[in-house]
C-alpha positions as CSV (number, residue, x, y, z in Angstrom):
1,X,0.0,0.0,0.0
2,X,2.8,2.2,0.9
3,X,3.9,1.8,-2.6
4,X,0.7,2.5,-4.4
5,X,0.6,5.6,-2.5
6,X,4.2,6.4,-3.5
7,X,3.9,6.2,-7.1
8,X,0.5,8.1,-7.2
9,X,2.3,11.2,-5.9
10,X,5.0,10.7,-8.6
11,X,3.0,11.9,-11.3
12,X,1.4,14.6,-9.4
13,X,5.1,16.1,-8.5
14,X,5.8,15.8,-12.4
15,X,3.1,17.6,-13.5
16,X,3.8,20.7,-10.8
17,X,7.0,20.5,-11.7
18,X,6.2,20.7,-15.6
19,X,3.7,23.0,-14.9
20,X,6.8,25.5,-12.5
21,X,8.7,24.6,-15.5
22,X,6.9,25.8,-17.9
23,X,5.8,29.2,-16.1
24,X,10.0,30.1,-15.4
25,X,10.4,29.2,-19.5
26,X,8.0,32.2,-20.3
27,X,8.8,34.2,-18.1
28,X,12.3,33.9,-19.3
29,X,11.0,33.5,-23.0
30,X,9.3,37.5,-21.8
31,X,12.3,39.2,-20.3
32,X,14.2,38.1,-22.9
33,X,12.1,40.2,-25.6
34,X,12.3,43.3,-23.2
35,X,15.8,42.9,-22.5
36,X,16.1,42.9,-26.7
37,X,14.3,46.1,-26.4
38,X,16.2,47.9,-23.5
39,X,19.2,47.6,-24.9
40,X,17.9,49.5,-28.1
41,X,17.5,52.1,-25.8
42,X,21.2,51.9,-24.7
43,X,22.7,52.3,-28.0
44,X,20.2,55.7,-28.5
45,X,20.3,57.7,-25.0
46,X,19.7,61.1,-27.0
47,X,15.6,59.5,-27.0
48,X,15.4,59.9,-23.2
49,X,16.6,63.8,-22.9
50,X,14.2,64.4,-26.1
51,X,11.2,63.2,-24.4
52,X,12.2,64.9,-21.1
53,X,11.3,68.4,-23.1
54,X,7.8,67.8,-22.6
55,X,7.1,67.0,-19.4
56,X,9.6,70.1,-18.4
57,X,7.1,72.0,-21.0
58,X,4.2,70.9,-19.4
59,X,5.0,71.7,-15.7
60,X,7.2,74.7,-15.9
61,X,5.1,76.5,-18.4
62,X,1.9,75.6,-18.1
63,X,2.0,73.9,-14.4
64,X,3.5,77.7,-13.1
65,X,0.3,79.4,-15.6
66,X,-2.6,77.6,-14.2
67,X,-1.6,77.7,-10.4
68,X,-2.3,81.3,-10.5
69,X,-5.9,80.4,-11.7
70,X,-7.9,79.4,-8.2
71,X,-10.1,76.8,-7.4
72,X,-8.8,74.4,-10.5
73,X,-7.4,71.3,-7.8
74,X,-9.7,70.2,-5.5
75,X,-9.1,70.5,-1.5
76,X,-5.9,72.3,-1.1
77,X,-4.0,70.5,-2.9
78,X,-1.4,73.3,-5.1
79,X,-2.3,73.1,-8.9
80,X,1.5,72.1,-9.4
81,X,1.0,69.2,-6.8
82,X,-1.9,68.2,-8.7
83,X,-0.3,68.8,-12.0
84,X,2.6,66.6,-11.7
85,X,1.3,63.4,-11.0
86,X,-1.2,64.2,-14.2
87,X,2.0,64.7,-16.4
88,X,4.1,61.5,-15.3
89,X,1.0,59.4,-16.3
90,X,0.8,61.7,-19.7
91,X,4.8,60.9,-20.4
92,X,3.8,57.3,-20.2
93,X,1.1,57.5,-22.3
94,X,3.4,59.6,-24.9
95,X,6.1,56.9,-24.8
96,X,3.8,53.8,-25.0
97,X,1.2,55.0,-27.5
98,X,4.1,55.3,-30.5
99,X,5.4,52.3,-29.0
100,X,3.8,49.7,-32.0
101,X,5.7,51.9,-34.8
102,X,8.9,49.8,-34.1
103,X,6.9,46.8,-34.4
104,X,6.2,47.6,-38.2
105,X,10.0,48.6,-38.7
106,X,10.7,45.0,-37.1
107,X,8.4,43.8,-40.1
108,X,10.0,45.6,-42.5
109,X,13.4,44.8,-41.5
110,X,12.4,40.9,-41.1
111,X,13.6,40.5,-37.4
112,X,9.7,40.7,-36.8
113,X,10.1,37.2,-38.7
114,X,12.7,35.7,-36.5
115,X,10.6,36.4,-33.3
116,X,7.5,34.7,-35.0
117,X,9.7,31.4,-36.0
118,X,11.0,31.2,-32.6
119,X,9.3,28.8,-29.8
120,X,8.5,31.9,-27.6
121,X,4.5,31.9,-26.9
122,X,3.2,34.6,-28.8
123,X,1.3,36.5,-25.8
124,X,5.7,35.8,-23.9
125,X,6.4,38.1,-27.5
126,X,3.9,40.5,-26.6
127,X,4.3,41.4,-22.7
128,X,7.8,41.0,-23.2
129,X,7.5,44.2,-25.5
130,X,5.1,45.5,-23.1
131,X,7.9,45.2,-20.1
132,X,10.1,47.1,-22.2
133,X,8.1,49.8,-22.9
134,X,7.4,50.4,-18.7
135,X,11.3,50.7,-18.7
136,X,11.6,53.3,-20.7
137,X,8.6,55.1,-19.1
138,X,10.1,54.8,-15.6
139,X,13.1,56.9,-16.8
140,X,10.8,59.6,-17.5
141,X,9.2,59.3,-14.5
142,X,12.7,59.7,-12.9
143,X,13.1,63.0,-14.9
144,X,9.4,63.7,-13.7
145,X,10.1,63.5,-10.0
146,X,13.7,65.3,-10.1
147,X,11.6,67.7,-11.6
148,X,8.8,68.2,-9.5
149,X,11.2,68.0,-6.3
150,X,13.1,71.5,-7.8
151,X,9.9,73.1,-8.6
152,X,8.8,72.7,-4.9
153,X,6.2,70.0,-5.2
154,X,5.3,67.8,-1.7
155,X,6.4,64.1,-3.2
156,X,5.8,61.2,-1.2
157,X,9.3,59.1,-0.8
158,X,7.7,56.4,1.1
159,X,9.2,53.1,0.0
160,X,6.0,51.5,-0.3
161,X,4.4,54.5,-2.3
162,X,7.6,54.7,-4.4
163,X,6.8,51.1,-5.3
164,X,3.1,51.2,-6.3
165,X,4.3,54.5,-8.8
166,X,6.6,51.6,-10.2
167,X,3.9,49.4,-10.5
168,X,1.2,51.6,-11.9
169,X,3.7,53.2,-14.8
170,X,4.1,49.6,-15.6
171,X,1.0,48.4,-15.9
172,X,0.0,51.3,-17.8
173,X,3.1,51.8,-19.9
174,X,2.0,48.0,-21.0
175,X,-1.6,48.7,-21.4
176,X,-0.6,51.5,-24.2
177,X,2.2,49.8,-25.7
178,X,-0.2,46.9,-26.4
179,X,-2.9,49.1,-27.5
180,X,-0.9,50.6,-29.6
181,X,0.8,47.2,-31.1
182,X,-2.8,46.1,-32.0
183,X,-3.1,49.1,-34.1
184,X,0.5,48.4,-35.9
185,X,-1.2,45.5,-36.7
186,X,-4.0,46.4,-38.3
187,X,-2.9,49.4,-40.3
188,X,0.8,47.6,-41.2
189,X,2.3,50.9,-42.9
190,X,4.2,54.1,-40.6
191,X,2.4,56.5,-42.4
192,X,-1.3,55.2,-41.1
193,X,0.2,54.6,-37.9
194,X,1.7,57.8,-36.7
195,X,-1.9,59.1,-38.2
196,X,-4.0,57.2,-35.7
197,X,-1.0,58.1,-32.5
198,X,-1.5,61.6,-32.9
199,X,-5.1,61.5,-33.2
200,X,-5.8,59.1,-30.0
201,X,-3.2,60.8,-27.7
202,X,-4.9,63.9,-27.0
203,X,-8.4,62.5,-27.0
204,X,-7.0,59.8,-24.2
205,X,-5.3,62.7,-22.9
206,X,-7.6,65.5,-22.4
207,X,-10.6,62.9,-21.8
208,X,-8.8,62.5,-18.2
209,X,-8.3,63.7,-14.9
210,X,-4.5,64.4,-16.0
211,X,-4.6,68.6,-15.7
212,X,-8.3,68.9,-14.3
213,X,-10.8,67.0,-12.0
214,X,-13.5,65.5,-14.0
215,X,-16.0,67.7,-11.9
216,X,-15.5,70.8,-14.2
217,X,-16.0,68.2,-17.2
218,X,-19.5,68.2,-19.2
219,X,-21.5,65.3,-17.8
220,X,-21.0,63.0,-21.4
221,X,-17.1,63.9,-20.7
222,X,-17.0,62.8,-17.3
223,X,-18.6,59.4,-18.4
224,X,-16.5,58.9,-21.2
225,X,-13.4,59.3,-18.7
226,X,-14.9,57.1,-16.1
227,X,-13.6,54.4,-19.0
228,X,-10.5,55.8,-19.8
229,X,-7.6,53.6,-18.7
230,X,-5.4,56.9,-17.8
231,X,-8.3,58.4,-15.7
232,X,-7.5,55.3,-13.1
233,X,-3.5,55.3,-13.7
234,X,-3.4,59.5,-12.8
235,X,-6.3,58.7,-9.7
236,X,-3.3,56.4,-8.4
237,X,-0.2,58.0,-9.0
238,X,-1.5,61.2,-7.0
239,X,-2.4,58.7,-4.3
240,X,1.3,57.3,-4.2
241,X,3.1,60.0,-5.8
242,X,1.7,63.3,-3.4
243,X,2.2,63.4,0.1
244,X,-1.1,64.8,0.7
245,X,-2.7,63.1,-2.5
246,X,-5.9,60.4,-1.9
247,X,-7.1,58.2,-4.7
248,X,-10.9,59.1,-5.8
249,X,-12.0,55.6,-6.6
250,X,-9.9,53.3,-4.5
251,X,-6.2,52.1,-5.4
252,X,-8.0,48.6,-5.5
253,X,-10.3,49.6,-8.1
254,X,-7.2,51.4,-9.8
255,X,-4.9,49.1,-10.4
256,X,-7.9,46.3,-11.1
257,X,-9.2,47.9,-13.8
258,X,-5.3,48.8,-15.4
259,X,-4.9,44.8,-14.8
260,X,-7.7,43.8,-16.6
261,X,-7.9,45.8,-19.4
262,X,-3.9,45.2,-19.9
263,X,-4.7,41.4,-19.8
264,X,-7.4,42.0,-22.2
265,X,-5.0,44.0,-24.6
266,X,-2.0,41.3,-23.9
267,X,-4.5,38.3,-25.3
268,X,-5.7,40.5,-28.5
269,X,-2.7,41.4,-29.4
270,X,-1.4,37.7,-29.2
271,X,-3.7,36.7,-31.4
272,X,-3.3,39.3,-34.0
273,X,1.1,39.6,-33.5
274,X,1.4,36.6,-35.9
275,X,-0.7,37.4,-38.8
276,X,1.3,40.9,-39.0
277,X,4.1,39.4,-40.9
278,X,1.6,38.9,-43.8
């Protein structure tokens, strides 16, 4: 009996350990594709002091501006307190949203071919690119918070806070960066693609509690926001990022909704990564 017992847990073991094995092999399969990515970023520094123009823009010019106008933050929050967090999330989006161009120079360079013939799952192809793209939004969330630290804004430097800004930029960084793979792969051509990026950036932008509380929207405006992904990833970076900053709807409701529609995004864009090479 002691037998039978001991070679029915055998295959149990082997299947948890196939099934640990298989879970390390994507996730490996995954940072490999970012790590690809990342170090595209190395060889072409000059990218990150480009896009550190316009968050400096944004706060110095139109942060220092609107301050002087009263009763645009709610509470007493300062407008440039309120500001900030609004523009770190709007960097992200900026970085992420253009994010699917390279995708179609992959294609037309045929390493987009290479990843397609290689054993990597195509949803490990997919978030890995999504991964990378949260990198390279977190070093302008760097610039962001050097930023606002010089221009006298009250940042939060709580470990634990410091880590859910982490979190948040990535989850969103990969929500646009797959949203904006999907469209690569249905228009296929740069010129249709940068097109469509410049049209849904300020739409997703200005549709959002970014530079004003969704109280001084039009009531159709604040419902359209109330399903706009960056809506939720602003409500909790002034949460985490402020010192005096509380999330509206609930950092649980937050980074819920950015986890589902990214897994939503992750599993289209799997589907519709391989057909692009055609």
């Amino acid at each position: 009996m002691a037998k039978s017992g001991a070679s029915a847990t055998r295959p149990a073991n082997m299947a948890e350990r196939s099934v640990a094995t298989g879970i390390v092999g994507y996730a490996e399969q995954a940072f490999a594709v970012a790590a690809a990515e990342v170090q595209k970023l190395r060889h072409d520094p000059v990218e990150l002091f480009t896009r550190a123009v316009q968050p400096v823009l944004w706060l110095m010019l139109f942060g220092e501006v609107m301050a002087r106008v009263r009763g645009v933050a709610p509470g007493n929050i300062p407008y440039l307190d309120y500001l900030s967090a609004g523009i770190l999330a709007q960097s992200t989006l900026f970085v992420a949203i253009f994010y699917g161009i390279s995708a179609i120079w992959e294609r037309d360079l045929g390493v987009l071919q290479r990843y397609l013939v290689s054993p990597a799952p195509r949803s490990a192809l997919v978030l890995g690119k999504a991964l990378s793209a949260g990198v390279r939004a977190l070093s302008q969330a760097l610039i962001v918070y050097l930023l606002a630290i010089v221009l006298g804004v009250a940042i939060s430097l709580d470990p634990i806070h410091v880590v859910g800004v982490v979190v948040a930029i990535m989850l969103a960084s990969a929500l646009f960066s797959t949203l904006s793979l999907i469209i690569a792969c249905i228009v296929k051509t740069r010129e249709r693609f940068m097109g469509i990026g410049q049209v849904l950036t300020m739409p997703i932008f200005f549709a959002s509690n970014a530079i004003y509380p969704l109280s001084l929207m039009p009531v159709w405006l604040r419902v359209v926001s109330r399903t706009n992904p960056l809506t939720y990833e602003v409500d909790a970076l002034r949460a985490l990022m402020l010192a005096e900053g509380a999330s509206v709807y609930g950092l649980l409701v937050d980074f819920g909704f950015l986890v589902a529609v990214a897994a939503f995004l992750v599993a289209v864009a799997a589907g519709m990564y391989g057909r692009m090479g055609y």
